[in-house]
N, C-alpha and C positions, 0 to 999 in steps of 0.2 A: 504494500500500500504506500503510494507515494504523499508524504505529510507533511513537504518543504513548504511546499504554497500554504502550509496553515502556521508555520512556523517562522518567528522571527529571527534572520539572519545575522550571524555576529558582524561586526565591524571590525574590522581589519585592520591594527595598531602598525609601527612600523616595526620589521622586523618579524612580521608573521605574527604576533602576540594578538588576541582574541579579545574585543573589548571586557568580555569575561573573567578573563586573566590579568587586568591589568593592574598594576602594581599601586600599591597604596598612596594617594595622595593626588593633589593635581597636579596637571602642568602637560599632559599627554597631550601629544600633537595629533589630531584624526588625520587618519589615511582617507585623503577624497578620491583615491583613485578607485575604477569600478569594481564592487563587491564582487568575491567570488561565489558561486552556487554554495549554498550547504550540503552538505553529503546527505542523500538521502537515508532517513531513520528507518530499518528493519524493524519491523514488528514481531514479534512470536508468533509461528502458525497454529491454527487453533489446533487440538489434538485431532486427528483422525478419526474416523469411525472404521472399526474392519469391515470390510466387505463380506456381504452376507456369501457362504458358500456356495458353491455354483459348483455341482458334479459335471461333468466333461467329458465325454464320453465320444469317440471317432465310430467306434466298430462295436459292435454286439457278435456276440455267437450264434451260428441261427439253431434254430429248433430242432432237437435231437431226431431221426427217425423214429417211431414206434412210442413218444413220449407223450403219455398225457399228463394233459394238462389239468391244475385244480379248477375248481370252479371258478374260484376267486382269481380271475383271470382276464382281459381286456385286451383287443387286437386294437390298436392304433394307425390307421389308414395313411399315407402317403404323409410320413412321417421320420425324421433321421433318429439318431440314436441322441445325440447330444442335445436336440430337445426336450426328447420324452425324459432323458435323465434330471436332466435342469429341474422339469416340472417337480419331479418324484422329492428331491434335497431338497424344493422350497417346500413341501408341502407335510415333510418330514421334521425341517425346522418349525415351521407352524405349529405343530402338533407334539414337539418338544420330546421327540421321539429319538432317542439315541443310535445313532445310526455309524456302522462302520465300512467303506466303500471299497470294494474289489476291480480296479478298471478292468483288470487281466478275463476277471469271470463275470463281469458285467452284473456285480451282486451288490446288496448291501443287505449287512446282520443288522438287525433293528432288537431292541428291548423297547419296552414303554414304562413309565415310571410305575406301572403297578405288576410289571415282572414278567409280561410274555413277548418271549422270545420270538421271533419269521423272518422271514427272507423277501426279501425282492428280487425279482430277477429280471432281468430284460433280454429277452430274445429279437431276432431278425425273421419275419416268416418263411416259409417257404411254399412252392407252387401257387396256388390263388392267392397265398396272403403275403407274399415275396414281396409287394408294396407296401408293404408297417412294419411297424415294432409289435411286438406282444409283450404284456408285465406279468407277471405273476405272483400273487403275494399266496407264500408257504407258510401258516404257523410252525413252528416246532415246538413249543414248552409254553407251559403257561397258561392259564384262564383269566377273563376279564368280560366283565359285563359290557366296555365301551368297544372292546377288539374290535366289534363288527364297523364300526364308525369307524375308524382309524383305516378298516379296510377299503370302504367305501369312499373315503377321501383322497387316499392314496390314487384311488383305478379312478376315481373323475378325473383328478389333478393331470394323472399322466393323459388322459383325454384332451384336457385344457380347458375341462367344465368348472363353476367355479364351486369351490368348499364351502361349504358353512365351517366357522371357528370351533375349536371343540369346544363342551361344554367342561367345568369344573367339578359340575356333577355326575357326568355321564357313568361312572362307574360304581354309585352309590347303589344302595339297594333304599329303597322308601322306610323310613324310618317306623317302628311300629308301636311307638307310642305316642298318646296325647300332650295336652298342655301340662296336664298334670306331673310330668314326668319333673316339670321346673320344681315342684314343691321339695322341700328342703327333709321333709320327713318321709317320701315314698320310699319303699322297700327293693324297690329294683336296683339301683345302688350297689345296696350290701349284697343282693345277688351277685349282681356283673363281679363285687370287689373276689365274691368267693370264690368266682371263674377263677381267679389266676393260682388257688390250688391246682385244679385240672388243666390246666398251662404249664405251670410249673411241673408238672411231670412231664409231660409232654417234650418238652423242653429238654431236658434229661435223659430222654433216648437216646440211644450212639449213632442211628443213621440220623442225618443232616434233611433227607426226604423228610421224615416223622416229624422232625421238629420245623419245619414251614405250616405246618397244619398247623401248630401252636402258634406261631408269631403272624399266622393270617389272623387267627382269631383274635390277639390282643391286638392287633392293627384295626381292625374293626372295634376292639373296646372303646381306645381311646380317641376314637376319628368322632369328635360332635358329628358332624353331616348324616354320620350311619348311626349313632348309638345318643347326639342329643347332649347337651353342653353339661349335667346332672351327672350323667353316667360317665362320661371322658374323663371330667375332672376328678371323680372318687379313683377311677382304676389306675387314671396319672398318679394322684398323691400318694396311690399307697405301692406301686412303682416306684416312685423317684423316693422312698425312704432308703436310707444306709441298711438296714437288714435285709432289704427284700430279693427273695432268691430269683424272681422272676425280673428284676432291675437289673441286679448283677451278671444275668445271664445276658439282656441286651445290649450292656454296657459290654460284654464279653467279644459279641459279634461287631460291635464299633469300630472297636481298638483292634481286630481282625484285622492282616493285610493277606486277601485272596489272592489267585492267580485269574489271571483272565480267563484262562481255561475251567473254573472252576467256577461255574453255572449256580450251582446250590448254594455255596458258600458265599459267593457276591448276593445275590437275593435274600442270605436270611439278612447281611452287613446294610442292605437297602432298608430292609423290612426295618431292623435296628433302628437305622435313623429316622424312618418316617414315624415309628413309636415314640420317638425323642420328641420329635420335632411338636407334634399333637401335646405330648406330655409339657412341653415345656410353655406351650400355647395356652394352656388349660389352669397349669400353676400358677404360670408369672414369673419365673425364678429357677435360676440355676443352681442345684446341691453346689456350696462349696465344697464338699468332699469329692468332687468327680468332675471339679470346673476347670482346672489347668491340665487332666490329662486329655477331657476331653476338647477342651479349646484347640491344644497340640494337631492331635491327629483331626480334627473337622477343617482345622487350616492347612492341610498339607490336600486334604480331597480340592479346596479351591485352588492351589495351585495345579494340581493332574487335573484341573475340569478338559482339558482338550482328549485328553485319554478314558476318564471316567465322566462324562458330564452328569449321569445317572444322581451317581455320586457327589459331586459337588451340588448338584441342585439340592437334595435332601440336607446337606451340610450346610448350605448358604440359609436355608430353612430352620434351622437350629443355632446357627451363628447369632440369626437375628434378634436373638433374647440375650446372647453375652455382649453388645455393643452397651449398653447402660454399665456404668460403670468398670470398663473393662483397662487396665492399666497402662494398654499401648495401644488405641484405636488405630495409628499412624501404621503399625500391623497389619491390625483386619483390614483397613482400607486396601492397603496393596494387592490381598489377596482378593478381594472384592472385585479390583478393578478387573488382575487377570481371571477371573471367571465371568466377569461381566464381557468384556471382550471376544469369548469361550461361545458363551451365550448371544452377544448380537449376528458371528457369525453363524451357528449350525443350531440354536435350543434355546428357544424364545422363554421357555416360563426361565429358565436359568437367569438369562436376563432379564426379567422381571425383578427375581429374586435379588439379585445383587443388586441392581437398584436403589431398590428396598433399604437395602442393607447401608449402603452409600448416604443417603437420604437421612438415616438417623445419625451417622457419623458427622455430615456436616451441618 
């Protein structure tokens, strides 16, 4: 930005000296001969924004002989590959859909923040349909009430129909009680709290399968949306206590560092934080007995957000309660920014989330 013409010019002493500079006292002689230009003043460029991801794609593979196809499947007419891709990463981002891209195999492994795992895939036709792409979306693992949405958004998008936004609730189930449930002395309460006996063994199994059935359930305890702001907050508090075996045990899968490879293990470490995150929502208030280890490792998930965004979302989601009084904000902000960053380009609620987070910082 050029901001000489808004500024005024020094005057030119003899000898090069700046009337700025000029030496104490009177008696300076002005230079009338013609001013020279001011140097033009550099500004600071505003910070950038990253550019949202764009999948890229030259070449698909075409359609195996003798393969069928799932249902959930859509042939796209007189169309390149590096379109129907583009569509697919925007609509993935949208939907804040964790997504890992294979250019070689024209694939991308998706999770969704509520743990099921599929596939996309992009084909090239053959004989009548050798003019389009074909997509394919593959569950592998996982249930979800909204999946089907998520399917149907993906096969418009690659169409280049337009999506409706997901919903926040799309994978609630209707909640099954009344007003009443608000009353401070109903009995359902102490129920849900006695759930976390039968959690708590659960939990306790040696296969990792067994114990996702338990931390579905307590992920459904503590979610208001499914179980009612009464019931979340009694299963929170008696959670976030120092005895509780059913606390320790989440607290257990937190502080977990899984492999990638290792599907169960990452989802119960998901499930973990989204139980936190509810619980911490529901309290107000973070155990100091469990604030600086878990502060550690939830700030190490925001910086992996471009490897685990899953993960960093649920973390940025629980971060948001240790910013009130936290001893090094200048910290969490940094890690804020690079998962915000994470988030503007591939995982939109991510970047909400940090936001969020930013917003109380400053």
């Amino acid at each position: 930005v050029d901001l000489s013409a808004a500024m005024p010019m020094p005057f030119q002493l003899p000898g090069g000296t700046s009337s700025m500079q000029m030496p104490a006292g009177f008696g300076g002689q002005i230079n009338t001969a013609p001013m020279k230009a001011a140097p033009m003043m550099q500004m600071p460029a505003a910070p950038s924004q990253p550019a949202v991801y764009k999948w890229q794609l030259h070449s698909v593979p075409q359609l195996p002989q003798m393969y069928t196809l799932e249902k959930t499947a859509v042939f796209v007419p007189h169309s390149t590959p590096g379109l129907v891709a583009e569509r697919v990463s925007g609509v993935l981002r949208e939907r804040s859909i964790e997504a890992a891209y294979d250019d070689d195999m024209a694939k991308v492994t998706c999770n969704t923040t509520d743990g099921v795992n599929f596939r996309v895939k992009l084909y090239s036709g053959r004989d009548k349909y050798s003019h389009g792409i074909i997509v394919e979306v593959q569950r592998r693992d996982g249930v979800s009430i909204g999946f089907h949405q998520h399917v149907q958004a993906i096969l418009d998008a690659a169409e280049g129909k337009k999506t409706t936004p997901p919903s926040h609730s799309m994978n609630a189930l209707p909640m099954v009680y009344d007003d009443e449930e608000e009353d401070d002395d109903i009995p359902h309460a102490t129920s849900s709290t006695s759930s976390l006996v039968m959690i708590s063994k659960i939990l306790s199994f040696r296969q990792q399968e067994d114990q996702v059935l338990g931390m579905q359930t307590l992920s459904s305890l503590v979610d208001p949306v499914k179980m009612g702001k009464q019931t979340s907050k009694a299963v929170s508090n008696e959670i976030m206590r120092e005895t509780s075996e059913v606390g320790a045990k989440v607290l257990q899968y937190i502080l977990s560092r899984p492999s990638h490879d290792d599907e169960t293990a990452t989802n119960l470490r998901i499930m973990g934080l989204g139980v936190l995150a509810h619980s911490l929502q529901s309290t107000g208030s973070v155990p100091e007995f469990v604030r600086s280890e878990l502060r550690s490792r939830l700030l190490e998930d925001l910086r992996e957000a471009e490897q685990r965004p899953r993960a960093a979302l649920m973390s940025a989601k629980c971060l948001e309660h240790f910013v009130k009084g936290d001893h090094d904000t200048m910290e969490l902000n940094e890690a804020f920014e690079a998962s915000l960053k994470v988030g503007q380009s591939r995982h939109k609620e991510l970047m909400q989330a940090s936001e969020r987070c930013i917003l109380q910082i400053r």
